[in-house]
C-alpha positions as CSV (number, residue, x, y, z in Angstrom):
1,X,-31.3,8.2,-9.3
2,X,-29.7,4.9,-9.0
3,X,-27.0,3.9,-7.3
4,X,-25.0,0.4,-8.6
5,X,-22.1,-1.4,-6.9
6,X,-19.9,-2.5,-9.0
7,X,-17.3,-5.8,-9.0
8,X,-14.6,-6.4,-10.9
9,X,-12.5,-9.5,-10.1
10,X,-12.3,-11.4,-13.5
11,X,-8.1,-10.4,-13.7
12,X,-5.5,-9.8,-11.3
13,X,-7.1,-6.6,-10.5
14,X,-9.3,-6.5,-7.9
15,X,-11.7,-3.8,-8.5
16,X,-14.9,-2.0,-7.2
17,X,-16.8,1.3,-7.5
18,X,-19.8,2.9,-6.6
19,X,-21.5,5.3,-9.4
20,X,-24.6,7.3,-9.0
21,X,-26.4,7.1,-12.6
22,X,-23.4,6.4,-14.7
23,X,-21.4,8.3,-12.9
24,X,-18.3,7.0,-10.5
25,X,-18.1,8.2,-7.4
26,X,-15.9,6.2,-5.6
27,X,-13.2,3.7,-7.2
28,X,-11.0,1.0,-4.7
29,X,-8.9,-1.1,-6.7
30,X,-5.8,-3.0,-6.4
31,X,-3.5,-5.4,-9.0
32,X,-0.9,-6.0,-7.1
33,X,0.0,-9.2,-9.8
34,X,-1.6,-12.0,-7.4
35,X,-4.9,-12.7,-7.1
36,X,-6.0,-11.2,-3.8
37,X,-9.7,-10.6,-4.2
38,X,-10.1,-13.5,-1.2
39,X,-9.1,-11.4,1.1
40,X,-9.6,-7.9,-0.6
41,X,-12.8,-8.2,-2.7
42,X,-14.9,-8.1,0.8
43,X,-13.3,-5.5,2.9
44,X,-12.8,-3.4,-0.3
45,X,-17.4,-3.3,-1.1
46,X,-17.9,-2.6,2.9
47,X,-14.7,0.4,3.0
48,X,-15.9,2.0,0.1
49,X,-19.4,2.1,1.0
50,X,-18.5,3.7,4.4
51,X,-16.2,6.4,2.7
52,X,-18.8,7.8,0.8
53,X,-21.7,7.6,4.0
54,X,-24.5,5.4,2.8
55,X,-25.8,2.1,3.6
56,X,-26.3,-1.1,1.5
57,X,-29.8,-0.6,1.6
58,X,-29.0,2.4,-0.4
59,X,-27.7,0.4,-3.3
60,X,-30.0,0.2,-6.0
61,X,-28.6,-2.3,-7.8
62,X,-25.1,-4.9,-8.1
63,X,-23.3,-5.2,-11.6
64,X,-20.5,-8.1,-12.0
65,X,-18.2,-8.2,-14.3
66,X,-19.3,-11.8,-15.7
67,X,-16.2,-12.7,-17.6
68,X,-14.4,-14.2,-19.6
69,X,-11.2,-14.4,-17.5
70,X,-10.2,-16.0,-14.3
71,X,-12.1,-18.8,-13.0
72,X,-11.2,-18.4,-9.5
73,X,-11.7,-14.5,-9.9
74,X,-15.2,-14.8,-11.6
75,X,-16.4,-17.3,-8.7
76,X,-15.5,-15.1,-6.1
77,X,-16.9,-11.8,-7.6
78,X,-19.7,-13.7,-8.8
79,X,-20.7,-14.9,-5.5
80,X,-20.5,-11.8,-3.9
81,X,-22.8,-10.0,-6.1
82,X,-25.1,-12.7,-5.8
83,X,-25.0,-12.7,-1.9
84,X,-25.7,-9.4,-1.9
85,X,-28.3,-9.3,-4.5
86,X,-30.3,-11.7,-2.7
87,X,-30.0,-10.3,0.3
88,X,-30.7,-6.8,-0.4
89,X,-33.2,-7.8,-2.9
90,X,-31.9,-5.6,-5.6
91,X,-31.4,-6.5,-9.1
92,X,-28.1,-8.4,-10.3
93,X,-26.3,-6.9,-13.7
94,X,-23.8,-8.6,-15.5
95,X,-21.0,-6.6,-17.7
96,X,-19.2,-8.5,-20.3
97,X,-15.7,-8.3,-19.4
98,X,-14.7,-7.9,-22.7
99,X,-17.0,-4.8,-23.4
100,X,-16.0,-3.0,-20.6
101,X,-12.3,-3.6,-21.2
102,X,-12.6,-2.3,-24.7
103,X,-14.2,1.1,-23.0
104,X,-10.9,1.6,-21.1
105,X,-9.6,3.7,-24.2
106,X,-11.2,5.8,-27.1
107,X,-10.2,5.9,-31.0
108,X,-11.2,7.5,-33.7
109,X,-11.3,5.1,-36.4
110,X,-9.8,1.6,-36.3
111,X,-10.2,-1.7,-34.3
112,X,-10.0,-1.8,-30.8
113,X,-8.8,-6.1,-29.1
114,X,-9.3,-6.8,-25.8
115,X,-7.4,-9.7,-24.5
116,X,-7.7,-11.4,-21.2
117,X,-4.5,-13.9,-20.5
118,X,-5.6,-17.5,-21.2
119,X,-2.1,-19.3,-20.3
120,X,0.9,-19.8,-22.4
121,X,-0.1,-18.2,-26.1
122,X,-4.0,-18.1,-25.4
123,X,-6.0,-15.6,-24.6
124,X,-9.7,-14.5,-24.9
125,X,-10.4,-11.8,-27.2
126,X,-13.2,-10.0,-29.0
127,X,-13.1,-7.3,-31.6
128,X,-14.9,-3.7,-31.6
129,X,-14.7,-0.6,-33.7
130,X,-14.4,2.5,-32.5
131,X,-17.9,3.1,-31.3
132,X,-17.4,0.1,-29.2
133,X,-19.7,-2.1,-31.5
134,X,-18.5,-5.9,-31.5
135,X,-17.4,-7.0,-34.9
136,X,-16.5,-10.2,-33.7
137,X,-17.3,-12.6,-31.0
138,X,-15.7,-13.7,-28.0
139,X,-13.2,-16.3,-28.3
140,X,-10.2,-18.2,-26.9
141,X,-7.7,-18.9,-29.1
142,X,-4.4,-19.3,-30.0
143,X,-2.1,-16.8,-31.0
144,X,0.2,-16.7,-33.9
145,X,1.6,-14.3,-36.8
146,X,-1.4,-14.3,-38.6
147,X,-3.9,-13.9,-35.7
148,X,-6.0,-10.6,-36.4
149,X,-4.2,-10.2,-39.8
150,X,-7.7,-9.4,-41.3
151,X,-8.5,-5.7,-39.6
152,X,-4.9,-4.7,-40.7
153,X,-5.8,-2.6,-43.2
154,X,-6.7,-0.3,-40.5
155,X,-4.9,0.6,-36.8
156,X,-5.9,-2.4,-34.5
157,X,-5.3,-1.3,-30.6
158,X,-4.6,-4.5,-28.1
159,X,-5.2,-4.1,-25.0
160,X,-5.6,-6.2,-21.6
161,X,-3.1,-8.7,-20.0
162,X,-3.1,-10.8,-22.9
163,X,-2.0,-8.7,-25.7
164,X,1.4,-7.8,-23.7
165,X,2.6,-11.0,-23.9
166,X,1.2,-10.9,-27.8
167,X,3.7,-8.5,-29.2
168,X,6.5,-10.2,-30.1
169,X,3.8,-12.3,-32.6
170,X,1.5,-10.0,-34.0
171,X,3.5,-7.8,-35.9
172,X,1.7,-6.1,-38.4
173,X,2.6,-2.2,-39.2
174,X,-0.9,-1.4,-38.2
175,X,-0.4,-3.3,-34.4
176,X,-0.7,-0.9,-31.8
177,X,0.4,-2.0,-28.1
178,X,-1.3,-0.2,-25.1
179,X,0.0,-1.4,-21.8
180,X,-0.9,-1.6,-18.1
181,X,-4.9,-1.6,-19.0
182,X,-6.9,-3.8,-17.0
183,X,-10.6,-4.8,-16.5
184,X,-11.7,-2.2,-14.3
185,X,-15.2,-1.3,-12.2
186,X,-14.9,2.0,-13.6
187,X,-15.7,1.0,-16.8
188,X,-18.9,-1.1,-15.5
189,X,-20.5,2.1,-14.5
190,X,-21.8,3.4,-17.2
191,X,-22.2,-0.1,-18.8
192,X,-24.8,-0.9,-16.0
193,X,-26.3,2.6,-15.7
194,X,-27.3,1.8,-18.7
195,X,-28.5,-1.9,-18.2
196,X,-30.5,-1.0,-15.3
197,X,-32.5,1.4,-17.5
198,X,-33.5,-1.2,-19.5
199,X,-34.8,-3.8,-17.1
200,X,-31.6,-6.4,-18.3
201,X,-31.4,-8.2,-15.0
202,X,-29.6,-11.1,-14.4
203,X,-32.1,-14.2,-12.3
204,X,-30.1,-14.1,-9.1
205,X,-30.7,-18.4,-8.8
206,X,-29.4,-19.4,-12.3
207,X,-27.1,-17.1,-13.0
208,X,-23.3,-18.1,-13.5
209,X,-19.9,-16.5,-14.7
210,X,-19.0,-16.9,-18.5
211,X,-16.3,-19.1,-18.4
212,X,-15.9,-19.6,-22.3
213,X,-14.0,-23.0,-21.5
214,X,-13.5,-25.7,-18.8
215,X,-11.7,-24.9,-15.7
216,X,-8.4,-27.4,-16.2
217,X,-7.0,-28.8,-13.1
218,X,-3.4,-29.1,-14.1
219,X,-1.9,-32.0,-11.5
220,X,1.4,-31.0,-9.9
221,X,4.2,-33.1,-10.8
222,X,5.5,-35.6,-8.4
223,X,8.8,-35.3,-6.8
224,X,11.8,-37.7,-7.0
C-alpha cells in the first residue's frame, strides 16, 4: 500500500490531498482568488495529516504538481515537497500540471484544452483526446480567433483559468466552455499512484518546477 502527499500550488488554488494507492482520502484546498499558499500551503500538509491520524513517517511518497503556471506558486510547492522528500527520505513525484488538469473532466470523444492564465491574452495550454493522450505539446501562446481552429471538426472542451478569459475569442461552433475548474491535488492521485509504480522519481537535488518561460519582473511605474 502506498500512501502519497500530494501538492498543488501551481494556480490560485491552493491544494493538497492524501490518497492511499490512487485513492483520495483526504482533500484541503482553498482558491480564494489570491495566492495564499505562503501562509496556507504549510498548515494545510500538517492539518490534513492529523485529521486522518498518521504520521509523516507514514508517507510513502510526495508528488508536486510541477507546472506550468505560477512562478511564485511552483517555488513554494516545489520547495515544500522537496523539504519534505529529503527529510523523510521518500521519493519525490512530479505531475504535469497540465495532465492532471485535463483529468478534472471526462468526454467521450473530442478534444479536451487545458489552459493555465499566462497574463493578458496568454496562456499555457496543451491538447488531449479523450483518453487523456497529449496530441500536442505544452505551450505558451497567444490567443486569437484562429487559435485551436484545427480540432474544430470535433467538440474541443477548455478548461482552466485561462480559457475563461478565452471565450469571447475562440469562437468556433464546436468551443465548449467549462468553468470554475482548477488544478487540483485530487487529480494528482492517481497520476502519482501510478508514477510510483513505476519507479519515475524525481532526483530530490536537481529537480526544479517547469516554468515553460522566464519569470518577468515587470518594474512598477514611478509616481509624479
Amino acid at each position: 500500500m502506498a500512501t502519497i502527499l500530494n501538492i498543488e500550488t501551481s494556480t490560485k488554488n491552493c491544494s493538497v490531498s492524501i490518497a492511499k494507492n490512487g485513492e483520495v482520502i483526504l482533500l484541503k484546498e482553498l482558491n480564494e482568488g489570491s495566492y495564499s499558499h505562503a501562509e496556507k500551503l504549510h498548515p494545510f500538509i500538517i492539518e490534513s495529516i492529523k485529521e486522518i491520524e498518521m504520521s509523516v513517517h507514514d508517507l510513502d511518497a510526495i508528488a508536486v504538481s510541477k507546472g506550468p503556471g505560477s512562478y511564485t506558486g511552483l517555488r513554494i510547492g516545489v520547495s515544500a515537497a522537496k523539504g519534505f522528500s529529503y527529510a523523510l527520505d521518500i521519493p519525490l513525484i512530479s505531475i504535469d500540471t497540465l495532465t492532471s488538469l485535463a483529468h478534472s473532466i471526462s468526454i467521450e470523444g473530442g478534444y479536451i484544452v487545458p489552459m493555465i492564465d499566462a497574463r493578458r491574452m496568454e496562456v499555457y495550454s496543451a491538447v488531449y483526446d479523450s483518453n487523456y493522450n497529449r496530441v500536442r505539446d505544452i505551450k505558451a501562446e497567444v490567443i486569437d480567433e484562429n487559435s485551436f481552429i484545427e480540432y474544430s471538426d470535433k467538440k474541443v472542451y477548455f478548461i482552466g483559468d485561462g480559457a475563461e478569459k478565452c471565450q469571447d475569442t475562440i469562437v468556433f461552433d464546436s468551443a465548449i466552455f467549462i468553468k470554475n475548474i482548477f488544478p487540483s491535488s485530487k487529480q494528482m492521485a492517481e497520476l502519482s499512484y501510478h508514477k510510483y509504480q513505476k519507479n519515475d522519481i524525481e532526483d530530490v537535488a536537481y529537480f526544479e518546477p517547469f516554468y515553460l518561460k522566464d519569470f518577468l519582473i515587470i518594474p512598477q511605474k514611478k509616481k509624479v
